[in-house]
C-alpha positions, 0 to 999 in steps of 0.5 A: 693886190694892193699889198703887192702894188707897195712892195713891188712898184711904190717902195722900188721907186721910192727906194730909187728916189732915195738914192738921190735925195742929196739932189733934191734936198739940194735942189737950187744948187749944182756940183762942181767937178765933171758936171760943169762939164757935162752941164755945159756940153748939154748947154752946147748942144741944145744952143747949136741947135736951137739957137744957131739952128744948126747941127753940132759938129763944132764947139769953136770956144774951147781949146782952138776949136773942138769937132764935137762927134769926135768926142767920144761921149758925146751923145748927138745921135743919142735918144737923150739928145730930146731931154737935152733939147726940152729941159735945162742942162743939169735937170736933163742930165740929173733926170737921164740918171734917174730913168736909167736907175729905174732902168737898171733896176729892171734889168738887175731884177730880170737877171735874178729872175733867171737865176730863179731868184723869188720876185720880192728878193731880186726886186731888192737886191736889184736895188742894191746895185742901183743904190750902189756906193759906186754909182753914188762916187761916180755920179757925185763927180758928175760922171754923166757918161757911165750913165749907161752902166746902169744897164750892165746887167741887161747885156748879161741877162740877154746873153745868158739867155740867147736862145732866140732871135729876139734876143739878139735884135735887143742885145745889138740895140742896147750895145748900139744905145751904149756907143751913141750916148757915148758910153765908151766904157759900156760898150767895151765892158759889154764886149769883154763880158761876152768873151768871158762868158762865151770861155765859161760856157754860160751862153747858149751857143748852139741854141743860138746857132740853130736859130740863126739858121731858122731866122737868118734873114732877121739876124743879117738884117739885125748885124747890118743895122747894129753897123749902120747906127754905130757908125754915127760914133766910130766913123767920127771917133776913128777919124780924129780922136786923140786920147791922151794917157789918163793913169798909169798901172796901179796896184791896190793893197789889201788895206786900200782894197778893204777901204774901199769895200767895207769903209762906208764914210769914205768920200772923195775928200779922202786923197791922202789915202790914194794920192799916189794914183793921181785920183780920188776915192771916187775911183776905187771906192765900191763898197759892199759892206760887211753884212751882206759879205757875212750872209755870202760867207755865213752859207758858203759853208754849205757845199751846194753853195760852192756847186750853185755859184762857182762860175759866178764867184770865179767871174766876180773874183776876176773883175775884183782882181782887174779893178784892183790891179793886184798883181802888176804885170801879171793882172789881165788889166796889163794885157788889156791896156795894150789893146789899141783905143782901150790902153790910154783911155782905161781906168781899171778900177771902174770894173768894179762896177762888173764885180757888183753885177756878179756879187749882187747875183751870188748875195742875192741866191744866197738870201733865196735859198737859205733864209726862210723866215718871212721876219728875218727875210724882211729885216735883212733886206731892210738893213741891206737897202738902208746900209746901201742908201746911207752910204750912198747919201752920206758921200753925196751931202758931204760934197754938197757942202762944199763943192756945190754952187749956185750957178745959174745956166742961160736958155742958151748960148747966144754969143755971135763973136770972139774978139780974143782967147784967154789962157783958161776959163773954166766950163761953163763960164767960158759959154757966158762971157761975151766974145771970148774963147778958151786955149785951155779947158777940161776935154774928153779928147787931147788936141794938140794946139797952136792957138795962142792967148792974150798973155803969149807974145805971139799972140796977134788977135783972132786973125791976122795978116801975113803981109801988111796993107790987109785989114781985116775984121772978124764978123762972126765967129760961132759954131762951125761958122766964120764970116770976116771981111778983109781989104788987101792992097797989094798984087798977089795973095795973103795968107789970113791965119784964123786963131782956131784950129785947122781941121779937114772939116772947114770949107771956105767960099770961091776963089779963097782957098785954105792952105794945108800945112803941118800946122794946126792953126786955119789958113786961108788964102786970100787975093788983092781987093776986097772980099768976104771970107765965109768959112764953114765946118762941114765935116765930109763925113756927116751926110754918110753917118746921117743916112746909115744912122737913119738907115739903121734905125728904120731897120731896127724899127721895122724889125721890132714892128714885125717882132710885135705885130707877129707876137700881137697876132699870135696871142689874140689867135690864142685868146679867141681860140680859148674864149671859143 
């Protein structure tokens, strides 16, 4: 029992540590790139709503102004929006990772296990998709987002296996996890997935048929509630995003394709090799390395290989070939950039990850049925998760030592005001200096802007007058908040122009009202005298989101108790049946 305590629990976990020991070892310092980035959005979070005492629909520091639903990484309505609140930004985000290696992990071995993979093998290579170079690039660049890819392999395991309504209740759960933690990628992965798998015949679709006709009622219920969570995402993504082209069709050689699989030293310093992508090697870098391809092609000589794995070899080839866009305008990636939300926001070569799902499935039935010596069983898997770690840590300390800071992140955001915008302040200085704004800063979403900065000629200050004899002074300006007073001595109305975005979300006070124009910058009109302009952002939208989120949870909550509490009594009639 203790033996299989150490194989099965402790070394797992400390095999899953190991794959972020640079983030330990490293523990005082934090990486540059997309982690500023998602640092400070938890930063932005947390504040807005501890600090303001708000809820976050508006981030008014960036880019004229930024509606925070509409990101579609955001993660609001996410469980991880609790360790946003309790922990600091990056110690929050760093630990979202590592629960969902741990996860993923067992998602991965439940997975093997249906392909009657032993426990110990699929522990194992369980861990190798974990411990992947892939996840190690991507989180190396702060890639925070993908986090919900480690679970991949849960959506293929439930959909090979959805032989009853139980199934199906997890299935649309987990999809609804990948939409609200903003996992934009995961969730369409998870609907290609589905096709594929439903045109190879791997999902048991009559089965699953027969039992929606036995369970109809739960599997009404179970849709209605998967629509009312996701719509805390679609409805505000659908509403305003604008994703801008991201990369253009790229075709990878066999040399890059070799690179990236086999080169276990490559890192993202690596640009001169993929320069003319316009991205780094985080993006193409999946290495699999050339002992467990040997293993795979050692026994493929075996005709009961071939039988065994076709559809997953055929499935593993078509997202190598997706990742890499061999082909050009023939590749599948082609066609699929055509879909509307999915061609300007798609990068191809993150199907790589879907590759690693399908190799690890077709390694690790191979290393069950053909290596039968305990000894050798244990040192190829040991050689294995060590090549797997190294790789992963040698990318992750060579960019710690170089593009890593000190930066230390406030409790919170406190700033009340924005006296002026400056052209680009990077994250997540912008959320320290004290009364200033950013016209441009790194955002998921491309907003088109009339907000000016200080250096611009036609910049006026933060709000400015279209008529003279107006005084005005700005005495908040804060998340989905602003509070000026003005004095216009003139008959008639003014128009007071607000250096930030328009947006139909901003609602004023009585008698002001915003004026509507084809321009983007806030507008309000305002009449002689003095008075108090109170601008609120309230998107109209909210309250619905809020009540079907709410809804569909508690709908899913109940589901789940009836699931448990009807399995709960079943397997107590049986105990005490058998004690009888």
């Amino acid at each position: 029992m203790r033996k299989k305590t150490i194989v099965y629990y402790i070394l797992p976990s400390l095999i899953i540590f190991a794959g972020y020991f640079s983030y330990f070892f490293y523990y005082d310092r934090v990486l540059n790139f997309d982690w500023g980035f998602f640092n400070s959005f938890s930063l932005l979070l947390k504040s807005i709503i501890l600090e303001y005492h708000r809820f976050p629909v508006h981030d008014p520091w960036v880019c004229g102004g930024v509606d925070i639903l509409s990101r579609p990484q955001n993660w609001v309505f996410s469980p991880f929006i609790i360790s946003t609140l309790l922990l600091p930004p990056y110690v929050a985000n760093l630990f979202s990772l590592i629960l969902l290696s741990f996860i993923g992990t067992w998602a991965m071995y439940k997975l093997l296990r249906h392909y009657k993979v032993s426990t110990t093998v699929s522990i194992y290579c369980a861990l190798l998709f974990v411990n992947s170079g892939w996840f190690g690039l991507h989180i190396i660049v702060g890639h925070v987002a993908f986090r919900s890819l480690f679970l991949l392999p849960i959506i293929v395991y439930l959909l090979l296996t959805l032989t009853n309504i139980k199934k199906f209740v997890f299935l649309t759960l987990t999809m609804c996890f990948f939409l609200v933690d903003g996992g934009i990628y995961t969730f369409m992965y998870s609907l290609i997935l589905i096709l594929l798998l439903l045109i190879f015949n791997m999902v048991p679709v009559k089965t699953f048929i027969s039992e929606i006709t036995k369970n109809w009622i739960i599997f009404l219920l179970t849709t209605i509630a998967f629509l009312l969570v996701s719509s805390a995402k679609i409805i505000p993504v659908l509403s305003r995003t604008l994703v801008p082209s991201r990369l253009p069709q790229y075709h990878m050689s066999l040399k890059e394709i070799a690179l990236s699989l086999f080169d276990p030293w490559l890192t993202n310093f690596d640009l001169a090799k993929w320069d003319e992508y316009m991205l780094p090697f985080h993006e193409f870098g999946s290495y699999i390395g050339i002992l467990s391809l040997f293993i795979i092609c050692w026994y493929s000589r075996k005709k009961v290989f071939w039988r065994n794995n076709l559809k997953e070899i055929l499935l593993l080839l078509i997202f190598l070939w997706l990742a890499t866009g061999f082909g050009g305008d023939i590749n599948p990636g082609t066609l699929l950039k055509k879909i509307p939300m999915i061609k300007n926001a798609h990068v191809e070569s993150r199907y790589f990850i879907i590759f690693m799902i399908f190799y690890i499935i077709v390694l690790a039935r191979v290393i069950d049925r053909n290596i039968t010596s305990k000894l050798l069983l244990i040192v190829i898997l040991g050689l294995l998760t060590l090549e797997f770690i190294y790789v992963r840590n040698y990318s992750s300390f060579e960019v710690f030592k170089v593009h890593s800071e000190q930066a230390q992140y406030p409790t919170y955001i406190t700033k009340r005001n924005i006296t002026q915008t400056l052209e680009e302040v990077p994250k997540p200085e912008v959320y320290f200096q004290e009364d200033i704004a950013s016209k441009l800063c790194y955002e998921s979403i491309f907003i088109p802007t009339e907000v000016k900065h200080i250096e611009e000629e036609r910049y006026r200050g933060e709000v400015y007058s279209t008529k003279r004899d107006t005084n005005i002074e700005i005495l908040e300006f804060s998340p989905g908040f602003i509070h000026a007073e003005y004095e216009y001595n003139r008959l008639g109305t003014t128009e007071l122009r607000f250096n930030t975005n328009s947006h139909y979300s901003w609602v004023v006070n009585e008698p002001h009202e915003i004026i509507e124009n084809n321009r983007n910058l806030l507008r309000v009109s305002v009449y002689k005298g003095e008075g108090v302009v109170k601008l609120h952002y309230k998107p109209p939208y909210l309250k619905y989101v809020i009540i079907f989120y709410t809804l569909g949870v508690t709908i899913y909550l109940i589901i789940l108790g009836r699931m448990f509490f009807k399995n709960g009594l079943k397997s107590k009639f049986k105990n005490s049946k058998t004690a009888k």
